[in-house]
C-alpha positions as CSV (number, residue, x, y, z in Angstrom):
1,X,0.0,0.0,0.0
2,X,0.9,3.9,-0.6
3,X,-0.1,6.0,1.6
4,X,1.4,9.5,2.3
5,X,0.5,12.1,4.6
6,X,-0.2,16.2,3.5
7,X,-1.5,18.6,4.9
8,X,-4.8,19.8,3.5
9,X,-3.7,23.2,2.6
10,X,-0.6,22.1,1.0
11,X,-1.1,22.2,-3.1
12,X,-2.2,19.0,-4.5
13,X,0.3,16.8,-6.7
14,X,-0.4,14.6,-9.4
15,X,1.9,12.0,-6.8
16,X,-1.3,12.2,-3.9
17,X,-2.9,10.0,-6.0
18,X,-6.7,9.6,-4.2
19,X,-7.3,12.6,-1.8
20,X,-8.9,11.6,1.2
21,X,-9.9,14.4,3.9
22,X,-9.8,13.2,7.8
23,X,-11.2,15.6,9.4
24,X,-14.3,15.5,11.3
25,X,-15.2,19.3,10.2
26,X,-14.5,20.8,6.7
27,X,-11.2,22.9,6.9
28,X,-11.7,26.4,6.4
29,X,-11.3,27.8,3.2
30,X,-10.5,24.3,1.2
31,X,-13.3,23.4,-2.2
32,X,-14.3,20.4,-2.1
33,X,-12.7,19.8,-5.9
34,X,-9.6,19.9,-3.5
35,X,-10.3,16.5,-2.1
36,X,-11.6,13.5,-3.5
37,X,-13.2,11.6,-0.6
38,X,-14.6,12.9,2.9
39,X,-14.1,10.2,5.6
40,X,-14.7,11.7,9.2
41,X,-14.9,8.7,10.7
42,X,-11.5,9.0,10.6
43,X,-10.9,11.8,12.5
44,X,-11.1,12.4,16.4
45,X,-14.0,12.9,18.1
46,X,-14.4,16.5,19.3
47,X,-14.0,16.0,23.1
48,X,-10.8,14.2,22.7
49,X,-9.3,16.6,20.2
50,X,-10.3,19.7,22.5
51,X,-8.7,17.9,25.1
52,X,-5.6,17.5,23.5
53,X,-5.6,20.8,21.9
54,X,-6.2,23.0,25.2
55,X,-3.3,20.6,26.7
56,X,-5.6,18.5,29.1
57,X,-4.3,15.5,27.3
58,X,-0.4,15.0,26.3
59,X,0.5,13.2,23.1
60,X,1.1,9.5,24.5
61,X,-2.9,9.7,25.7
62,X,-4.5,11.2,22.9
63,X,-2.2,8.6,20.8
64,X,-3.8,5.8,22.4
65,X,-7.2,6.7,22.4
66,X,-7.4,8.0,19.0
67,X,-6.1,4.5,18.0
68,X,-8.6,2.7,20.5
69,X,-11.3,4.7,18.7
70,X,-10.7,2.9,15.4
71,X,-11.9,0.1,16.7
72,X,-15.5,1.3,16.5
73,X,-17.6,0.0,13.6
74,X,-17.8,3.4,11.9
75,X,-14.0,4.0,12.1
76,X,-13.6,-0.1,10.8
77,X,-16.0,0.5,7.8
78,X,-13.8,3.8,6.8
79,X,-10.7,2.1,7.1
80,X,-11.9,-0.7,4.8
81,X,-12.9,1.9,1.8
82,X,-9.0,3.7,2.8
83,X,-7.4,0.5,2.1
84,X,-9.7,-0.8,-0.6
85,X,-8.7,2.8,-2.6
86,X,-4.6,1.7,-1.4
87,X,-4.9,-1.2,-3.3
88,X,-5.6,1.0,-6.3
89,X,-3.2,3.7,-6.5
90,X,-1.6,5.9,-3.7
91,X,-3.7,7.7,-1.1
92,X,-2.8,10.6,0.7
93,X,-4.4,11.3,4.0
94,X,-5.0,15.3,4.3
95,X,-5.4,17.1,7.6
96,X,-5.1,20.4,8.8
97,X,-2.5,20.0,11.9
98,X,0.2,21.8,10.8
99,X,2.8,19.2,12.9
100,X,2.7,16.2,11.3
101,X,4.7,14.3,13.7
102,X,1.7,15.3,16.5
103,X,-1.1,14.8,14.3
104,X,-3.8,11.6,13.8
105,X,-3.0,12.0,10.4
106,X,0.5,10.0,10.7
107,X,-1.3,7.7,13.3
108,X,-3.4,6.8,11.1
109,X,-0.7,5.8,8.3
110,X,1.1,4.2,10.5
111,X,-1.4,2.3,11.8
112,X,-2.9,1.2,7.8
113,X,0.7,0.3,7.0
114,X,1.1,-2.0,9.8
């Protein structure tokens, strides 16, 4: 499988291959001709993200429960039409965390490819 990571409001490259948007909220200012497939399943849920964001949760936490919550049938059936498009072509997860080494987005790759 190829996946790669970007971040959402990085240009697109003909090397993405199929854009796929994890984020629970549409990012501000992106069209939707910027990404090819929506899959919020795949982001964190609100309360953990706030509580991560405002610094009630450190990065080891929020780690471990973001990758406990892709265990839920929702997050399953999204991961299934992620690696279904892998199998394809590349796929490139888009986020808009600016740190990529402290965002879902490279849990989430890490945890397709393993």
């Amino acid at each position: 499988m190829r996946v790669h990571t970007k971040r959402v409001y990085a240009p697109a490259a003909p090397a993405d291959g199929t854009r796929v948007l994890i984020m629970r909220l549409w990012p501000r200012g992106i069209r939707k001709a910027r990404v090819d497939v929506w899959l919020k399943e795949l982001g964190p849920v609100v309360p953990l993200l706030r509580a991560f964001l405002d610094g009630g949760l450190g990065w080891a936490a929020y780690r471990r429960r973001y990758l406990a919550g892709l265990t839920r049938p929702e997050a399953q059936e999204a991961l299934g039409a992620v690696r279904a498009l892998a199998r394809r072509g590349p796929v490139t997860l888009l986020c808009g965390c600016a740190d990529e080494t402290r965002c879902h987005r490279s849990l989430l790759r890490d945890y397709l490819l393993d």
